[in-house]
N, C-alpha and C positions, 0 to 999 in steps of 0.2 A: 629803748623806748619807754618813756615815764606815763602812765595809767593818766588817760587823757579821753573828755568828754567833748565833741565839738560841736556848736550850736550852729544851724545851716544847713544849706545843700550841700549833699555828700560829692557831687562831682565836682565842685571846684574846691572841695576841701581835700580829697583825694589827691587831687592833682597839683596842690599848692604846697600841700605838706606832708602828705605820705611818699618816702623816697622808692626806685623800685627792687622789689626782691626784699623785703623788710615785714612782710606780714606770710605769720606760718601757718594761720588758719583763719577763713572767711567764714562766718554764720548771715545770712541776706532773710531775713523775713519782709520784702519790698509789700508795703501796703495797697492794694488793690480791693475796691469794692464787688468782690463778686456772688454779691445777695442782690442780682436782678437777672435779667433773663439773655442772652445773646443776642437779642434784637436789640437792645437797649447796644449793648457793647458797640456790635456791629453796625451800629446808627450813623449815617452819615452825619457830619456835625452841623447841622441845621434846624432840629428840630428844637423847640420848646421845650417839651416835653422832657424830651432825654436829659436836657440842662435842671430837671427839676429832680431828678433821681441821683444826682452825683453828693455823696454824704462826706467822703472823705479827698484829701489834696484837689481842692477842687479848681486851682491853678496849675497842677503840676499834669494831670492824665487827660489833657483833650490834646485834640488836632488842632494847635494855634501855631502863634508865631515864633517860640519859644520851641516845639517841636518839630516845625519846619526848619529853622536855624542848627537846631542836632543833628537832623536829618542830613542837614547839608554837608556838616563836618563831617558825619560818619562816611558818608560816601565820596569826600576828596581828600581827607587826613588819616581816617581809619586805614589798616589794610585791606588789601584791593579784596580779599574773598569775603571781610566784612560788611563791605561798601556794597559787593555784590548780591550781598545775602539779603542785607537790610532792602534795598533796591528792589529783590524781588518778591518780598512781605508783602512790601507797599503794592505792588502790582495785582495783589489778589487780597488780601485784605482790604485795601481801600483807607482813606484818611478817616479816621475815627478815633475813637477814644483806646479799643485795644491794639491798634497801631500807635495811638500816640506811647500808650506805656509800653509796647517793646521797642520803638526808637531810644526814651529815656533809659531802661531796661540796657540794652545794647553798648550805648555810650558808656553806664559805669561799670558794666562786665568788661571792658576794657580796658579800663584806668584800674581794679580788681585782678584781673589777670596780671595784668603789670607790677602789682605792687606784693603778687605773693610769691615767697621763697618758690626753688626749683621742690621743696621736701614736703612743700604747703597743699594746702586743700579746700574746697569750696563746697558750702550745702547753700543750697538756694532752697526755701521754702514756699511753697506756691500751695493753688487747688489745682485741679483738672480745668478750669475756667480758663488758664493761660498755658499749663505746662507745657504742654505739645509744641507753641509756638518758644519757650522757654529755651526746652532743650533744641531746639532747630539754633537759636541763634548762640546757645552755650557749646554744644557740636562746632559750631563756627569758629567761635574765638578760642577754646582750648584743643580744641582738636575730636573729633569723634571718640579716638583710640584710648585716651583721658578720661571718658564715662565711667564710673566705676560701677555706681548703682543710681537705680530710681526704690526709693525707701517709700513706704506706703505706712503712714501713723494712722492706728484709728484714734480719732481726737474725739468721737461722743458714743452715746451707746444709740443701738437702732431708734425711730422713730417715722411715726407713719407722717407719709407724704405723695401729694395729690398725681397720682398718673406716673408718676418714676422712681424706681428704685431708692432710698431713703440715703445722702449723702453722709459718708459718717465719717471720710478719710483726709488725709493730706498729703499731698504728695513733695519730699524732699530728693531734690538731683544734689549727687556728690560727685563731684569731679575732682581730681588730680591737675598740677602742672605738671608734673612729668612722671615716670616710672617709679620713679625715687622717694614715694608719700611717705609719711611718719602713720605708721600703723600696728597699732596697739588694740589686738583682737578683743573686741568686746565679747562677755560672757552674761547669760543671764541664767536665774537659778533653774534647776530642774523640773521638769513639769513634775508633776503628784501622781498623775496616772502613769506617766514614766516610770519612775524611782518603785511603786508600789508593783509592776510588774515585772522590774529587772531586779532591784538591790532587795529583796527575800528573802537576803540569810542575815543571820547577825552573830559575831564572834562572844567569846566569853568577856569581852571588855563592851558590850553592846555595840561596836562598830557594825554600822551595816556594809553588807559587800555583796557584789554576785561571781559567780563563776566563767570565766570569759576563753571563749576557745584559742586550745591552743596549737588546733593541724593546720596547715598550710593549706589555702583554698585550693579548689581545682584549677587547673590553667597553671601552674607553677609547681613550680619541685624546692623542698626545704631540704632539712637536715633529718637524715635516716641514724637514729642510736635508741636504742630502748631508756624510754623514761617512766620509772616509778612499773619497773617490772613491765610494762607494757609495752611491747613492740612497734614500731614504728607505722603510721599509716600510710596507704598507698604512695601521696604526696607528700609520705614528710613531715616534721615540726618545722613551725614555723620562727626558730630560732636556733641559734648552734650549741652543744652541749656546754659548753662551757656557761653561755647564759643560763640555760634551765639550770645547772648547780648551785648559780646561784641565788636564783631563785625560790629551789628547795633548801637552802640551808637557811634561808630569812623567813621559810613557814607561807612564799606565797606561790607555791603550786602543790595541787593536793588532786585525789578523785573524789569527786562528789560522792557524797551518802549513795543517790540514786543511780549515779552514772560507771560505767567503765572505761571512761579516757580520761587521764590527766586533764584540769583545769586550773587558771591564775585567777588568784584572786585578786578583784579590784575593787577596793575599800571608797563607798561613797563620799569621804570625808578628803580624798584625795583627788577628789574631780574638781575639773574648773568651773565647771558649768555648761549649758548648753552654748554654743556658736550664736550670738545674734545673727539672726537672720533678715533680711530686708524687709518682713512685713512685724510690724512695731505693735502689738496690740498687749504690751502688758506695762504702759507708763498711760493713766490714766488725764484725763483733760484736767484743768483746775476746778474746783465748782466755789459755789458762791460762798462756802462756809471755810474752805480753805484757809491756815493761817498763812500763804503766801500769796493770795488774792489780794488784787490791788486795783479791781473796778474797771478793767482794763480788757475791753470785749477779746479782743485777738491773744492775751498773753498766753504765753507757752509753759510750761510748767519746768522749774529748774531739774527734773532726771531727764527731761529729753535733750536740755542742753548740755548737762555733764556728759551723756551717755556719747557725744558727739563729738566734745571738745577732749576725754578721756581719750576717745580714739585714734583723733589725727591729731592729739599734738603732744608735747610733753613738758614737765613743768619748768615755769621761767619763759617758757613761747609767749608768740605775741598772736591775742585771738582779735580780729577786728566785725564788728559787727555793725554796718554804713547805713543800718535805718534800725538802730538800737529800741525806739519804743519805752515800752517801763521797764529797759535796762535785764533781761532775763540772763543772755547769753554774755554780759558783762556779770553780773550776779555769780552766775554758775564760775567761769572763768577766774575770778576772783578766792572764791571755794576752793578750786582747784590746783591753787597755786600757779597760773598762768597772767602774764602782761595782758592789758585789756587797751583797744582804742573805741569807743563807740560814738558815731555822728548822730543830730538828731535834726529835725528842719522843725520843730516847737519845742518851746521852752517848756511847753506843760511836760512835756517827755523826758528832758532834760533833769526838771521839776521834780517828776517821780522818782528818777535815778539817783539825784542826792540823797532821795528823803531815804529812797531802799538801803544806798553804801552804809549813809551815816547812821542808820537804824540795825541790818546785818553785819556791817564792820565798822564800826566806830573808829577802828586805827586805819583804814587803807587810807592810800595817799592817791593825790590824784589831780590834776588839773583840769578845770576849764576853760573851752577857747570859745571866745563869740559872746560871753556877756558883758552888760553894761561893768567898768571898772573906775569911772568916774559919776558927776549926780549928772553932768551937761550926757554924757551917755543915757543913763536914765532917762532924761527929761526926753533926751530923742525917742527911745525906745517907747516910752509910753505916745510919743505924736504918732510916731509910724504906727503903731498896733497893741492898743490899749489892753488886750487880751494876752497878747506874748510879757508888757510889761507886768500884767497881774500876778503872770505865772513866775517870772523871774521873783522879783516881789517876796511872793510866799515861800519861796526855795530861801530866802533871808534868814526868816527866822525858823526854819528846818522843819515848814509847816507840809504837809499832804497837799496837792493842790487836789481843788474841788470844783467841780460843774464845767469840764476840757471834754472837748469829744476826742478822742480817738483819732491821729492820724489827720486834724483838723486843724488850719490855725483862726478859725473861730473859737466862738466859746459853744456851750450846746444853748440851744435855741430856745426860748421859754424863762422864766426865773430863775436863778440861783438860791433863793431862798436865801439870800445876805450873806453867802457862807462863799469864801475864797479860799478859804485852806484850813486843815484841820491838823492840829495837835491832841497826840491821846497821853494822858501821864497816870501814872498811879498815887494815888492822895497818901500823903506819909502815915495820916491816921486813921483811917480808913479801909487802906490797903484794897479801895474800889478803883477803877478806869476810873476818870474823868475826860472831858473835853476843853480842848481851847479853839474859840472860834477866831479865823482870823478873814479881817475883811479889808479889798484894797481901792484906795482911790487914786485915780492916775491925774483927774482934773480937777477945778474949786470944789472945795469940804465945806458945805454949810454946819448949821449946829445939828439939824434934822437927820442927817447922817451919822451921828452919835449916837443920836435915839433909837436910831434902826438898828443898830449893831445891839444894843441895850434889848429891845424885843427881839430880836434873833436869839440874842442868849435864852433870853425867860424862855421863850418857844422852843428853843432845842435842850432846854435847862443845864447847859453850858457852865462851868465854872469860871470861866477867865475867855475876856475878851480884848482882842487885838485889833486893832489902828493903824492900818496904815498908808502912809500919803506923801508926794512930792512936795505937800504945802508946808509951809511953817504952821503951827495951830495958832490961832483966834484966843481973845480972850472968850468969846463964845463957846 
């Protein structure tokens, strides 16, 4: 598989061109607005109102025609317990907007399940706003017995909030395809209150170590031989004389200063580390000052994607990520020495993804599928959706795109202040950042649009301004 970007809906890219058994680890961060209330969710799809509260995919998560058409297939082509599952969502949920995204939801965890190795693994990234229906329909398609964990990330620090406990977590489900997952036990470093009450001694090389028993617990019977003059305890040591030998001859069994039973010594510098555990609270959210922040409200911080991709897969695997975003879990992946596929349904995302490769790995190699490859493409691209062609556009000349919402194939609502994509460089003489502002037009270029790009610089005191247009220029 060749490190591939594809612009589109993931379900018919899935199913066009991912073969099955081909992908050895899924990462799903599926975009879902769930900064409004359950009323809103739960809203039968008629009201006004609720159609004014939808911020991001706002084609893709309602009860239309387009989800009654899924609906259909899942329940005559899908298999018959999926068909049945989805069938009885719908029964008690009701047609809405959190039924339309678990029909969508449902459809590509199936084309997903299909397309990953027997050794492969899946993390679905959600909040508590959908999990529960999440894992009901992932139970379904991979099997209950498949659940491996529900992983609990605290993504910010507490804050006060009106009448309910302060949301601070995220909830990721890991599933298995079969018994057989590629798992590579993650460790994290030692707590400090740990280490400061167990590892307390330190050798003449400053190694620290503690002393670790060495009887056979209760409930079992060891090995009866006197070690280090000391007579055997009720139950025995907990290894056969031959071990304790040699043990004593490498200097690591000894009696404590204070104690009178032989004890091993276990040097802190020889620990793995603590067991990852399934609640996540020591890989911090991104914040604004971050040098991997990239204005990008939902992005995930690259150690929670390596900590992931490190563990179910190994290097040279193939990680696919089918609502990619600003490229994170392709990012980390890459790092890691792991094959990457990531889908994206806006080219602002897309957009970001080059600008991160070609900014973090200037050498990785990589194709894209789904953009414009001739200008008659172009010219399409900018009729259908002036905002997707801007974005393509600026990804040209390896610009940042600027003023995309999230998750949206609008632009954000209000002004751009002139600015469509940003370049940053370092001045040779100066040795300061500078800017390059870049601005795009997709329809006629008067001379007045020159100007504007002219006071955008002065205004943002820009070094170097960019042009760009499907037009031929004017002698204007």
């Amino acid at each position: 598989t060749e490190n591939t970007l594809f612009y589109g809906d993931n379900l018919p890219i899935l199913r066009e061109y991912t073969p099955d058994e081909s992908i050895d680890l899924i990462y799903l961060d599926p975009p879902f607005n769930s900064n409004r209330t359950y009323n809103v969710l739960f809203k039968q799809e008629s009201g006004a109102d609720s159609e004014a509260q939808i911020a991001a995919f706002e084609d893709t998560w309602h009860w239309n025609q387009a989800a009654e058409v899924t609906y259909h297939e899942l329940v005559t082509a899908a298999p018959p317990h999926v068909g049945q599952m989805i069938s009885a969502l719908r029964g008690f949920i009701g047609e809405n907007q959190m039924m339309a995204y678990l029909v969508m939801m449902a459809a590509r965890l199936v084309e997903l399940h299909r397309v990953l190795k027997p050794t492969g693994s899946l993390y679905l990234h959600c909040d508590p706003t959908a999990s529960h229906y999440l894992k009901i329909v992932l139970d379904t398609i991979f099997g209950g017995r498949y659940f491996q964990n529900e992983i609990i990330w605290k993504r910010t620090s507490s804050h006060s909030d009106a009448r309910r406990y302060p949301k601070i977590t995220d909830t990721i489900l890991f599933y298995s395809k079969t018994d057989s997952f590629v798992w590579n036990k993650p460790r994290m470093a030692h707590d400090e209150s740990y280490l400061s009450s167990h590892y307390t001694n330190e050798n003449s090389e400053g190694r620290r170590f503690r002393y670790d028993n060495l009887v056979k617990p209760k409930g079992s019977i060891g090995y009866f031989y006197t070690l280090l003059g000391v007579p055997p305890p009720p139950n025995g040591w907990r290894m056969p004389e031959t071990r304790a030998q040699q043990w004593i001859n490498e200097g690591r069994v000894q009696i404590p200063p204070k104690g009178k039973v032989p004890s091993y010594i276990r040097y802190l510098d020889e620990m793995a580390g603590t067991a990852v555990p399934n609640l996540w609270t020591d890989i911090p959210p991104i914040n604004s000052q971050a040098q991997e922040a990239l204005d990008y409200p939902t992005q995930k911080p690259v150690a929670l994607l390596e900590r992931i991709i490190a563990a179910s897969s190994n290097p040279g695997d193939v990680v696919l990520d089918p609502f990619c975003g600003c490229g994170t879990a392709i990012a980390a992946a890459q790092k890691l020495g792991r094959r990457w596929v990531g889908i994206d349904i806006t080219y602002l995302s897309i957009a970001l993804q080059k600008n991160r490769l070609n900014t973090a790995f200037p050498d990785a190699k990589y194709k894209v599928i789904g953009e414009p490859t001739t200008l008659d493409d172009a010219r399409q691209l900018a009729l259908d959706d002036r905002f997707q062609f801007q974005w393509w556009a600026v990804s040209l000349v390896k610009a940042r795109p600027h003023g995309g919402q999230e998750g949206s194939k609008q632009g954000k609502k209000g002004a751009d202040k002139g600015i469509d994509g940003l370049i940053t460089f370092i001045d040779d003489h100066t040795r300061k950042p500078k800017r390059v502002i870049v601005q795009v037009k997709s329809g006629k270029v008067k001379s007045g649009d020159i100007r504007d790009l002219v006071g955008t610089l002065g205004r943002e005191s820009a070094a170097i301004g960019v042009f760009l247009t499907l037009e031929e220029s004017t002698r204007d």
